[in-house]
C-alpha positions in Angstrom: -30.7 82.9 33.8 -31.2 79.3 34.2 -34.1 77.0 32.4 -35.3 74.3 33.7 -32.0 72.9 34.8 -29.8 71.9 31.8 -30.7 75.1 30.7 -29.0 78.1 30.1 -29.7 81.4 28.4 -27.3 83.6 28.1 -25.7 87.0 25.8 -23.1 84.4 23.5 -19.5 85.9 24.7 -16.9 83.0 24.4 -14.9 82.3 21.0 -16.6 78.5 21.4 -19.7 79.7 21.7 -19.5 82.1 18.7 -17.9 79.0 16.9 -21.4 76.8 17.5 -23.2 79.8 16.3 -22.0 79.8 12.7 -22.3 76.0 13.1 -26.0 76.4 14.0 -26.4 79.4 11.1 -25.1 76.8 8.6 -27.2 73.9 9.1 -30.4 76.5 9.3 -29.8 78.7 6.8 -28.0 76.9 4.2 -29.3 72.6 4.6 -33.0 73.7 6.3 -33.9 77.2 4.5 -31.5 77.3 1.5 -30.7 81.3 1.8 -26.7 80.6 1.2 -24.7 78.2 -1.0 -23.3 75.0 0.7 -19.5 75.6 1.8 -16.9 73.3 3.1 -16.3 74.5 6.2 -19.7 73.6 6.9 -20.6 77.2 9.1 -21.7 80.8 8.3 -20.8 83.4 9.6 -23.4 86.0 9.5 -22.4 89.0 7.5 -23.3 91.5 10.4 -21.4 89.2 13.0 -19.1 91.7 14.8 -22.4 94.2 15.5 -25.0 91.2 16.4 -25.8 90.5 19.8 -26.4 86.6 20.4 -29.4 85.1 22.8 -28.6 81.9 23.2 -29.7 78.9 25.0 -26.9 76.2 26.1 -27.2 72.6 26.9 -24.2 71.4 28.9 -21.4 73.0 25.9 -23.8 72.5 23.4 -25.7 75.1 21.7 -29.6 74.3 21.7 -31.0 78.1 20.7 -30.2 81.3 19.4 -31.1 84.4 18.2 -29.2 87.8 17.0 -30.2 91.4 18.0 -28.7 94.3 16.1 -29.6 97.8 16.5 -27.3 99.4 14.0 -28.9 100.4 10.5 -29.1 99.7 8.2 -30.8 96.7 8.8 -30.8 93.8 7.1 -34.9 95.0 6.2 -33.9 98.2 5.3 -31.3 96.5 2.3 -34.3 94.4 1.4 -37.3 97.0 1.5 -36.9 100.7 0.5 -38.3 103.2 3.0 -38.4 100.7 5.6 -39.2 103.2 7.7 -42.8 104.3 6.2 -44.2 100.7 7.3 -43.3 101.3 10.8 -44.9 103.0 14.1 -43.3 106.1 14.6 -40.8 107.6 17.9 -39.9 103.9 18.6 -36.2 102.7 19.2 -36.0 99.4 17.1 -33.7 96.9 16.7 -33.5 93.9 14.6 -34.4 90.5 15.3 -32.9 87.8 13.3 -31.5 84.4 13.1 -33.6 81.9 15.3 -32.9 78.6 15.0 -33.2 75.6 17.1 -31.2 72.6 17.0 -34.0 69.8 16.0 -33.9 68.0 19.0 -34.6 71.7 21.0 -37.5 72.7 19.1 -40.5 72.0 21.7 -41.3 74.3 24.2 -38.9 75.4 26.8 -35.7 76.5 24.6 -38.2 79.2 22.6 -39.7 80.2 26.0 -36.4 80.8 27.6 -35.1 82.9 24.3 -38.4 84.8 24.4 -37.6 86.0 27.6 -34.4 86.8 27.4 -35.6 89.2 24.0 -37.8 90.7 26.5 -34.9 91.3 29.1 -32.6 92.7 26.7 -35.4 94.8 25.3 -36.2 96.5 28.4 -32.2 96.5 29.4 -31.6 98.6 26.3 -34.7 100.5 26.0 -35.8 99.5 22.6 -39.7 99.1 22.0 -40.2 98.2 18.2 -38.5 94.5 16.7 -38.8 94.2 12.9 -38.0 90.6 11.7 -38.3 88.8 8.5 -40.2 85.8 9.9 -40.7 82.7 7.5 -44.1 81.9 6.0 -43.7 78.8 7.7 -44.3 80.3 10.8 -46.9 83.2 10.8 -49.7 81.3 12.9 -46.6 81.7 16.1 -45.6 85.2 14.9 -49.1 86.4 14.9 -49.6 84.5 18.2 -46.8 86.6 19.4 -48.1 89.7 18.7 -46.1 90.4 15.2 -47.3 92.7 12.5 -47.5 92.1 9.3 -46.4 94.8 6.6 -44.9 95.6 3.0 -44.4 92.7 0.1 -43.0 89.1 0.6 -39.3 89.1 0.5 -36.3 86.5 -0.5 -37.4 83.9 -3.3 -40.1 80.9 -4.3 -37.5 78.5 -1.6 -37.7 80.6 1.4 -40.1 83.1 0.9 -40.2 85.8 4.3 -42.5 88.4 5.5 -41.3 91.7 7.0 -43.2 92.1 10.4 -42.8 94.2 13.7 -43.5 93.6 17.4 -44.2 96.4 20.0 -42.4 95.8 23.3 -46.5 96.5 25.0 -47.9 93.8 22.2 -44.8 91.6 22.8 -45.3 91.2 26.5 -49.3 91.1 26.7 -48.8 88.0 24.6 -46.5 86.3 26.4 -47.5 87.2 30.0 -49.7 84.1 30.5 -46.3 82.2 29.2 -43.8 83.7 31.5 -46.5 83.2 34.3 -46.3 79.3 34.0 -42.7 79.6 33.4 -42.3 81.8 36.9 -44.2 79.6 38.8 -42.3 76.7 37.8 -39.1 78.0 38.9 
């Protein structure tokens, strides 16, 4: 899938590729939202790497966007918050949502529309209906825009403090259908 034309969004499959995605989880999650120490390698590689799948968005050979899906418990969530599974809808196939990040100069518009969609694709491709994240309190004005639910405690610590939340595949794309409409009709 391309978007607009320097834009590509793709399931991450190269070694390079993987390579700029530690990169990328470095400078988020360690110099932006201090979750991890500093290291002198300067990249992290995520400690369910070899069972995420990546969304990303490329710019030429650099990466601009990303995103890891993971369907195999136990989730991340369900290492954080016992009985994970009380807070959620029930007969729903989830998967986990986690790690967006942006490269700063990628953060408007178009590389979060074209990783929304590609969620979406991959949802429907695999047949899972429920996303659980833990979405930065930064950020729950977009999240609840989106369609995301609030539920259980405030995790991680007073730095980067994260609220569980989940996102029905019908609430996910009712909220983004007036987004992918513009996007459509541009292409």
């Amino acid at each position: 899938m391309k978007f607009p034309a320097l834009l590509e969004f793709k399931v991450a499959t190269e070694d390079w590729e993987f390579e700029l995605i530690h990169q990328l989880n470095y400078k988020t999650f360690v110099e932006e939202i201090p979750q991890h120490e500093a290291g002198v390698s300067r990249r992290l590689v995520d400690k369910f790497h070899s069972e995420n799948t990546y969304l990303i968005c490329l710019c030429d050979k650099s990466l601009a966007g990303m995103l890891a899906v993971r369907a195999q418990r136990p989730f991340s969530l369900d290492q954080k918050l016992p009985r994970l599974d009380d807070y959620l809808p029930k007969g729903r196939t989830v998967c986990e949502i986690r790690l967006l990040a942006a490269e700063k100069a990628f953060r408007a518009g178009a590389v979060f529309q074209g990783l929304l969609r590609l969620v979406r694709d991959y949802f429907r491709q695999n047949s899972y209906d429920l996303g659980i994240i833990s979405g930065t309190t930064t950020q729950q004005k977009l999240y609840k825009h989106l369609g995301f639910v609030p539920f259980g405690p405030l995790l991680g610590t007073s730095q980067a403090q994260f609220q569980p939340m989940y996102l029905t595949l019908e609430t996910f794309e009712e909220a983004t259908k007036a987004l992918f409409a513009v996007v459509d009709s541009s292409s």
